[in-house]
C-alpha positions in Angstrom: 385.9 200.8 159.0 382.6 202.6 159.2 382.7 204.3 155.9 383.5 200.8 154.7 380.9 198.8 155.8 378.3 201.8 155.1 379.3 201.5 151.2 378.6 197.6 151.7 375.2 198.3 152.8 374.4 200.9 150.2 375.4 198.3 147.7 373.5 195.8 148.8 370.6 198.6 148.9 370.9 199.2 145.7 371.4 195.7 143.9 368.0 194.7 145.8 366.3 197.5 144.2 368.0 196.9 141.2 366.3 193.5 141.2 363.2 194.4 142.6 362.9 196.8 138.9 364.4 194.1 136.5 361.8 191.8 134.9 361.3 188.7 136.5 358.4 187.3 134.8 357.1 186.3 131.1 354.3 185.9 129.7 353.5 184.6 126.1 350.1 185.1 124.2 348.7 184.9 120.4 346.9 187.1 119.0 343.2 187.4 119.5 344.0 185.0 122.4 344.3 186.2 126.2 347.0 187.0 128.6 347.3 187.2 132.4 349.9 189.3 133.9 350.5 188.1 137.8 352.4 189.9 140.0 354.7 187.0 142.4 355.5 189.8 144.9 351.4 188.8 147.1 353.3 185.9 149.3 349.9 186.5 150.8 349.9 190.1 152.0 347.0 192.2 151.4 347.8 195.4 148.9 344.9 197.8 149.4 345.9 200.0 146.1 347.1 198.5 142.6 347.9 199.9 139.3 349.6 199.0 136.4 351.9 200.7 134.0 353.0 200.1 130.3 356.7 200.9 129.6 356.4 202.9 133.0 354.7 205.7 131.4 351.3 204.9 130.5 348.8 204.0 133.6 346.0 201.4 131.9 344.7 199.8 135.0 344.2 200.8 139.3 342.2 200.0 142.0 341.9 202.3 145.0 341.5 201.4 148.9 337.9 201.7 148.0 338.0 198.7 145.8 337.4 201.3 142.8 338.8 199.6 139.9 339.6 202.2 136.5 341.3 201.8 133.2 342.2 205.1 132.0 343.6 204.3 128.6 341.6 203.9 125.5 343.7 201.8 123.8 343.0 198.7 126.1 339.3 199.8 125.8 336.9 196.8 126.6 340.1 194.4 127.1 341.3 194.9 130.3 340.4 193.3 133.4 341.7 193.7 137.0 341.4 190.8 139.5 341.0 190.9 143.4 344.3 189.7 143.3 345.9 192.2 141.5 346.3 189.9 138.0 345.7 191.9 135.1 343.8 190.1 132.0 343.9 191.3 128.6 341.5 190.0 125.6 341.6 190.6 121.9 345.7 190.5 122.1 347.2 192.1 119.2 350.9 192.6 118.0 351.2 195.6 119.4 350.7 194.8 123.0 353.7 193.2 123.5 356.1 195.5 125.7 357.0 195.5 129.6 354.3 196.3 132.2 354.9 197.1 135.8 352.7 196.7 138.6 352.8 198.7 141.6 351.0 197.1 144.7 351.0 199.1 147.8 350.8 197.9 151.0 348.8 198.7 154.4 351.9 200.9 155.5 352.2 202.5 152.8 354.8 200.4 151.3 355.0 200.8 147.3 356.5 196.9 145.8 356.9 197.2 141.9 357.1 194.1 139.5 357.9 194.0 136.0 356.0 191.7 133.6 357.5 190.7 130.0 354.6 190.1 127.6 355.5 189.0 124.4 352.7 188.2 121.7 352.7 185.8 118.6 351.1 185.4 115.4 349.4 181.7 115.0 351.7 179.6 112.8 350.3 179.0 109.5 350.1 175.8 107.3 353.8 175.7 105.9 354.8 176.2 102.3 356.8 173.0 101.2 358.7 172.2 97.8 361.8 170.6 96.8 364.6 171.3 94.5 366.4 168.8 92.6 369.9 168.8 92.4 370.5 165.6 90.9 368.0 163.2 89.1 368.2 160.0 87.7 367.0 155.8 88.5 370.1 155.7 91.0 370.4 159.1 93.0 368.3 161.6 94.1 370.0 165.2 95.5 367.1 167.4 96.4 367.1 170.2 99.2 364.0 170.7 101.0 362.4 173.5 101.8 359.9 175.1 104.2 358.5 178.6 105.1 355.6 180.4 106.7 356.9 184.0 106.2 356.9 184.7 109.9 359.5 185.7 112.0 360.6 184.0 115.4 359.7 180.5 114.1 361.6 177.1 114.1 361.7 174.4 111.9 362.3 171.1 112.1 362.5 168.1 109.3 360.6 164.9 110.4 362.2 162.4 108.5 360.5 159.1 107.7 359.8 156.8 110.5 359.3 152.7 109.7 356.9 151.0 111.1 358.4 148.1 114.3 357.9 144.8 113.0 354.9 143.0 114.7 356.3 139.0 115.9 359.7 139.7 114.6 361.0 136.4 116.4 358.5 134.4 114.6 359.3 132.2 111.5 357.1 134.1 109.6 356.7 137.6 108.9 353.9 139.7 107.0 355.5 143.0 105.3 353.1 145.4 103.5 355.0 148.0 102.2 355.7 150.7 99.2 359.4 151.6 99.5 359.0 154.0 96.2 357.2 156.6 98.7 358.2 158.3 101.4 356.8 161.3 103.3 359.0 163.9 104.8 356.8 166.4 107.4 358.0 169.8 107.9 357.4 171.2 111.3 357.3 175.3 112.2 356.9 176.3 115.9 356.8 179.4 118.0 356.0 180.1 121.5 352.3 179.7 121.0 351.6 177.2 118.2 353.1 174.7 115.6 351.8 173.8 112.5 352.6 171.2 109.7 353.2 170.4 106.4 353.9 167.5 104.3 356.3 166.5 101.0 355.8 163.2 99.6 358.7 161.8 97.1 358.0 159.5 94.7 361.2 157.5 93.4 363.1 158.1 91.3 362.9 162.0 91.9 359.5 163.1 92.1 358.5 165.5 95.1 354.6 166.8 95.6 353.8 168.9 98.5 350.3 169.7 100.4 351.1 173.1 99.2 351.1 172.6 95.7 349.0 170.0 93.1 352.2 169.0 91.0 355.5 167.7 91.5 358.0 170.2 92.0 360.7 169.2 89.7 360.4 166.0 87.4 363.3 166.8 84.9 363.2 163.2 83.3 359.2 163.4 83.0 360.0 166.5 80.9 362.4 165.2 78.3 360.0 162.4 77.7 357.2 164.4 77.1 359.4 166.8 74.8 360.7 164.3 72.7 357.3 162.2 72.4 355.7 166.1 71.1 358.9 166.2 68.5 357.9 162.7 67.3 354.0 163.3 66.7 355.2 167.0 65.2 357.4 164.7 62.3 354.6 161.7 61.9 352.2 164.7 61.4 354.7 165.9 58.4 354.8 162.9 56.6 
């Protein structure tokens, strides 16, 4: 019975250090923005010695009982900054800082309380490339895909469809419409963490697409055989 309940209690021991290591927070930054790392484990207790760890190996921050506050690596040179309350602020971010730090606050008695800190940083999403390509193309039908990249990774997209504008008195007797229902405007939209940004493809009927991206339509097919055969008419009046 004893040996049981003393394996229960060294379970319990362990799955609350367990936890205690596992990373509990995240944090999300862009780069050249900021990011502040802040440990949850204060609950208003006063830690008279602090440092912080990257990946558990490399110390980049501490302050002593003294108040002395040092940052030891050069890597973080000029972009770190330790708070009073133990929060850790880092400027300039770059790709590259993105990894798991751990903070180590000890306590009046002597009592070390470690918190791990997810930081994960982002690139700012740039303006969308748009185009479309036709599938099918004449007066009646048009088949087009749609597409939409920024050449990042760890983005979303989304297709914002058309929206049509509410009718304004739609229970009167009369109604004003003002509307061109040849054009349309399709708006793609790329996220991450940290930004969005968007771009937009306008189709002209019957098949005609243009995007902000580019100065011509992407695919005209019809506009082409017109042209062709109106240059194979001029080439034979030419002749005679």
């Amino acid at each position: 019975m004893a040996e049981g309940l003393t394996m229960i209690l060294l379970f319990l021991f362990i799955m609350q250090a367990s936890a205690q290591q596992d990373p509990s927070l995240e944090v999300v930054g862009a780069v050249h923005g900021e990011a502040y790392l802040s440990p949850s484990l204060q609950n208003k207790v006063s830690y008279h010695q602090t440092h912080w760890r990257r990946n558990n190996a490399v110390k980049i921050a501490s302050r002593d009982s003294r108040g002395k506050v040092q940052y030891p690596n050069s890597t973080y040179k000029g972009r770190l900054e330790l708070f009073p309350n133990s929060t850790l602020k880092i400027s300039r971010l770059q790709k590259n800082d993105s990894s798991i730090y751990q903070v180590y606050l000890e306590d009046e008695m002597g009592k070390e309380h470690i918190q791990k800190i997810l930081l994960t940083v982002y690139d700012l999403v740039p303006k969308p490339t748009v185009n479309a390509k036709v599938i099918r193309n004449d007066p009646e039908q048009c088949e087009v895909t749609l597409k939409c990249s920024v050449g990042l990774e760890g983005v979303t997209y989304e297709w914002i469809p058309p929206k049509k504008l509410p009718l304004e008195g739609a229970r009167a007797s009369e109604q004003y419409v003002s509307f061109n229902p040849s054009i349309e405007t399709y708006t793609c939209k790329v996220s991450n963490p940290v930004s969005s940004n968007y771009a937009l493809l306008t189709y002209r009927h019957p098949c005609s697409w243009t995007g902000e991206s580019s100065a011509a339509a992407s695919c005209t097919t019809t506009s082409v055989l017109v042209l062709g055969h109106l240059l194979l008419l001029l080439f034979f009046l030419a002749l005679a």
